[in-house]
RODO-2510 file (C-alpha; in nm, 4 decimals, decimal comma):
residues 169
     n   res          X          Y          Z
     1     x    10,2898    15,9996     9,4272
     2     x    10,4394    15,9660     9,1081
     3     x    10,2511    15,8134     8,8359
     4     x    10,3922    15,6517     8,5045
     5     x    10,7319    15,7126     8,3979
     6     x    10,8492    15,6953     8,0324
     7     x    11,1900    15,8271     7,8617
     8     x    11,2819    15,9710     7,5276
     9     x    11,5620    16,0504     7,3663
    10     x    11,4384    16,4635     7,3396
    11     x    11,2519    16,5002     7,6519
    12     x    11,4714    16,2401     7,8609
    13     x    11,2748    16,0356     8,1712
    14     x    10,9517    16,2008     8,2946
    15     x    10,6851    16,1207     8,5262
    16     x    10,3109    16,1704     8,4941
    17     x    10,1464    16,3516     8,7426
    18     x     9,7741    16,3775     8,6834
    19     x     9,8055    16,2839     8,3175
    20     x    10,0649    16,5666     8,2789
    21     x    10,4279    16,4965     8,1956
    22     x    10,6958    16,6118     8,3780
    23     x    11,0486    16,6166     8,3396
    24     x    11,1767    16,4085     8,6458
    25     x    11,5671    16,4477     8,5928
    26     x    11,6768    16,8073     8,4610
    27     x    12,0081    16,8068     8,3332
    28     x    12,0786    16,4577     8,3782
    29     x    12,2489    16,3372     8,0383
    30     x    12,4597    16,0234     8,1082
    31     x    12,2836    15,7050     8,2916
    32     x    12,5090    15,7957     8,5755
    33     x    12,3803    16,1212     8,6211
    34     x    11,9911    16,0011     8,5738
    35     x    12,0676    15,6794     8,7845
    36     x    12,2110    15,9594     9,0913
    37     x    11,9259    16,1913     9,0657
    38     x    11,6719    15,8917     9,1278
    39     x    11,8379    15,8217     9,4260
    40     x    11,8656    16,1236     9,5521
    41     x    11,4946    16,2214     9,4923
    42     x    11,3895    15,8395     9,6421
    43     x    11,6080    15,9236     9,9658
    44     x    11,3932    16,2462     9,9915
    45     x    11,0922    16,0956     9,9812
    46     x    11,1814    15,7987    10,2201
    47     x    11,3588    16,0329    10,4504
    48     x    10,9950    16,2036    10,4273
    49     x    10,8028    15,9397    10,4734
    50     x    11,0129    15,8528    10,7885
    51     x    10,9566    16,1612    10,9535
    52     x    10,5842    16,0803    10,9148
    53     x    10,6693    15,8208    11,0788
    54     x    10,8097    15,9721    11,3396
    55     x    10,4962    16,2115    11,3764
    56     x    10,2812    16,0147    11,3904
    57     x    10,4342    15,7428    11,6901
    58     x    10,4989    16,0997    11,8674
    59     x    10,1365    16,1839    11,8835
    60     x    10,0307    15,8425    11,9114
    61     x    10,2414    15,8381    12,2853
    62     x    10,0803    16,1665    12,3359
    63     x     9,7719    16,0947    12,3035
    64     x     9,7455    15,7745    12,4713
    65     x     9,9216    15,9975    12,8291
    66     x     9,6412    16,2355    12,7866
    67     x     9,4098    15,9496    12,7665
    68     x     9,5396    15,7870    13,0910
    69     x     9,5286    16,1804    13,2775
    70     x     9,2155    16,2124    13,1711
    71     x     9,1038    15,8897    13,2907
    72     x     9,2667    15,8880    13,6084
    73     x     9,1529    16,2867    13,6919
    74     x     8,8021    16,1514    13,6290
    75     x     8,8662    15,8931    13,9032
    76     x     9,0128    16,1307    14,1474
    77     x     8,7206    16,3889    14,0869
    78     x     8,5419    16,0192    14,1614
    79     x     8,6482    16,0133    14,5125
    80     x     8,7488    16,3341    14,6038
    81     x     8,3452    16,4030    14,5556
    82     x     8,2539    16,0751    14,7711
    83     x     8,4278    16,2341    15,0308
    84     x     8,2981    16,5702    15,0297
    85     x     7,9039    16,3988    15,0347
    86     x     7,9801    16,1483    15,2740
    87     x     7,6919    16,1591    15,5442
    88     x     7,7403    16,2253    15,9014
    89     x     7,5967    16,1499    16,2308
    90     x     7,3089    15,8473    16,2261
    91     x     7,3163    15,8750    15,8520
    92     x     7,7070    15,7705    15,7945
    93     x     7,6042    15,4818    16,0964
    94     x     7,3226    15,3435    15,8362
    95     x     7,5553    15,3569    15,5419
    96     x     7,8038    15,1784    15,6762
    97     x     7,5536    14,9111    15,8450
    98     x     7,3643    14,8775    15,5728
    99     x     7,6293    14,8884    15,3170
   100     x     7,4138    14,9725    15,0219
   101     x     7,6033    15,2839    14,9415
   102     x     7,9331    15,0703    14,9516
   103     x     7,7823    14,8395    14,7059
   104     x     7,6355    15,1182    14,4466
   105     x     7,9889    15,3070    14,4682
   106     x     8,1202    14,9648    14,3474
   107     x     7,9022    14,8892    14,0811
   108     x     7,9952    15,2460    13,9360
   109     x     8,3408    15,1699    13,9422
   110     x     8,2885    14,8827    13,7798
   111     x     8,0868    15,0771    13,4938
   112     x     8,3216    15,3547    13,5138
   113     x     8,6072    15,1037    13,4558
   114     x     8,4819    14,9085    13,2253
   115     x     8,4089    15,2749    12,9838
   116     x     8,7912    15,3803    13,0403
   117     x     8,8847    15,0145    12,8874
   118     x     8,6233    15,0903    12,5914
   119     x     8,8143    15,4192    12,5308
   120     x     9,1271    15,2430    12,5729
   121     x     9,0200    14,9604    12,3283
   122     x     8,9061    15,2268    12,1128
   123     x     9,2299    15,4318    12,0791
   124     x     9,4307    15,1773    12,0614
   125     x     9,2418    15,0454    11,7170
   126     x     9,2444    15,3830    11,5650
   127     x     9,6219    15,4041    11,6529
   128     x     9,6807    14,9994    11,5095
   129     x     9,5031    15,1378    11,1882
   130     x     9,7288    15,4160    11,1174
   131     x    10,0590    15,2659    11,1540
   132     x     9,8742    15,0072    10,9454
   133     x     9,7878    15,2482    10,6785
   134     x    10,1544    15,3972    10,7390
   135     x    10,3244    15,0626    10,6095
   136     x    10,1558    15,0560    10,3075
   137     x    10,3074    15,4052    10,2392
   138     x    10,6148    15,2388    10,2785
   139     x    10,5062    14,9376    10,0518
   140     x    10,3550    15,1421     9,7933
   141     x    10,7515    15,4004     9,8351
   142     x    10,9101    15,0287     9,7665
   143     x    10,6743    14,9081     9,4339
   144     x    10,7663    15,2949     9,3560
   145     x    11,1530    15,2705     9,3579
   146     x    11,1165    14,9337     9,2299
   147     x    10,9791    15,0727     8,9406
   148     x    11,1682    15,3899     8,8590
   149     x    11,5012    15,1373     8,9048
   150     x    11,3770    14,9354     8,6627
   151     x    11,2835    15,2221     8,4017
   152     x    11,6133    15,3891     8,4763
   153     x    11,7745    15,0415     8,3958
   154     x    11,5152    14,9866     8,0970
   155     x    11,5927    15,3463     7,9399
   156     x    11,9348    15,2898     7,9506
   157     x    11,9120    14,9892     7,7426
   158     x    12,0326    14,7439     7,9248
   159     x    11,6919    14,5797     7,8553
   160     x    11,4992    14,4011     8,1582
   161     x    11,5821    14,5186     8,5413
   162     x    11,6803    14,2335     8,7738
   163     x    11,6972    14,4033     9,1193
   164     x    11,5924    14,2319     9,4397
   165     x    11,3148    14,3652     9,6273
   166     x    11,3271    14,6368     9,8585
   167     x    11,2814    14,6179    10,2342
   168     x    11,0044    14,8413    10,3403
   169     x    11,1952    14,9544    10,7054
***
């Protein structure tokens, strides 16, 4: 992220980085010139921050399907190993007369259930969080050009920048 920016007349606009000064436009001699190569250097960065963007909803959707296979192979393990213990003869009679089995395969369902919402809940926080932490990128990119606009327009001379605000998406 670029820091300060400050132009003179022998060095033309740089940009502090770290406390170091850089030279942000080489070559650029007429306002034109300085005013294009801002532009073009802002559309790299939004264009970069977009594909962040991108990532990051990508992986978001991919991680939230493995969540769900996860969560639904753990339930099919579930029942596929009810099945395979299920008693037989006079035992699988008391069981189903007594129904205490029926009620304790219920109650972990319930519990079972009840942890895949948690872990649900949970991802889905973590994933609010970094889109939230993504549109301040995109705030902090707009302050940014703000900024270099209005030192690009300050440099030239033309005294104080009156630009509107920029849009963040």
């Amino acid at each position: 992220m670029l820091g300060k920016l400050r132009y003179t007349e022998a060095e033309g606009l740089q940009y502090s980085v770290k406390g170091k000064w850089l030279e942000a436009l080489p070559n650029a001699d007429t306002y034109d010139e300085r005013r294009a190569a801002v532009k073009a250097r802002q559309t790299q960065r939004r264009k970069d921050l977009d594909q962040k963007r991108t990532d990051l909803l990508a992986r978001h959707s991919t991680e939230r399907e493995a969540l769900k296979d996860i969560q639904d192979a753990e339930n099919s393990g579930v029942v596929t190993a009810r099945l395979e213990k299920q008693p037989k003869g006079l035992a699988a009679f008391l069981t189903r007369i007594t129904g205490i089995v029926k009620y304790q395969q219920k109650e972990q369902d319930q519990l079972r259930s009840a942890q895949h919402d948690r872990q649900t809940e949970a991802l889905k926080r973590r994933h609010d969080r970094e889109k939230q932490d993504m549109d301040r990128h995109y705030e902090a990119l707009c302050r940014l050009e703000t900024r270099e606009d209005k030192s690009l327009h300050t440099a030239n001379g033309h005294g104080r920048a009156t630009s509107s605000p920029r849009k963040p998406f």
